[in-house]
C-alpha positions, 0 to 999 in steps of 0.5 A, spaced: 500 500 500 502 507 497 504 510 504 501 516 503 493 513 502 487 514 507 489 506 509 496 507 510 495 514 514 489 511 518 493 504 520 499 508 522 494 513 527 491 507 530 499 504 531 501 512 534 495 512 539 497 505 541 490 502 539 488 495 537 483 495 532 477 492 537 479 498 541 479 503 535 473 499 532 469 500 540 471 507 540 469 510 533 462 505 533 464 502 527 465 494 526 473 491 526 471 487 520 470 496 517 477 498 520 480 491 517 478 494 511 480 500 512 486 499 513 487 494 507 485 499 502 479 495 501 474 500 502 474 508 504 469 511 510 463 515 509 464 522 511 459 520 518 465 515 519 471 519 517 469 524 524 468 518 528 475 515 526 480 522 527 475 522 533 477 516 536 484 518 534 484 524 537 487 527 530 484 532 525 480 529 520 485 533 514 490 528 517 487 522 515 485 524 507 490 525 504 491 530 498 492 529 492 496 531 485 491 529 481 485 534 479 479 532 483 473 531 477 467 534 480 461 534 475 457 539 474 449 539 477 444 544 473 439 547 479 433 544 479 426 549 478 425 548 486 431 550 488 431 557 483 425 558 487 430 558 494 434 564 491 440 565 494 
């Protein structure tokens, strides 16, 4: 695993914080099975998921994301006639 993705970053917190994954798991009310893969790269976290684990942590969520080089494609939404009723 690249050291500089949200696996490597999540499983080196966890170790910092001298935490098993049964007492990250407990504390961030997630399954061991989610931090397992979690920390394989297997699956990423919610956002909701994402808090509770820097939570547990004690680290800021920023440092569990990591950045990256690439650009971030974000599609373009059209605004739908009910929300040009709520004008900003």
């Amino acid at each position: 695993m690249p050291a500089d993705t949200f696996a490597a970053r999540l499983l080196a917190a966890r170790r910092g914080a001298g935490l098993s994954v049964s007492e990250l798991a407990r504390r961030a009310s997630l399954s061991r099975q989610q931090i397992g893969n979690y920390e394989a790269g297997r699956s990423e976290p919610t956002v909701s998921s994402l808090a509770r684990l820097a939570l547990a942590l004690g680290c800021p969520v920023a440092y569990l994301v990591p950045i990256s080089e690439k650009p971030v494609e974000i599609p373009i939404v059209q605004k739908s006639a009910q929300l040009e009723r709520y004008p900003v």
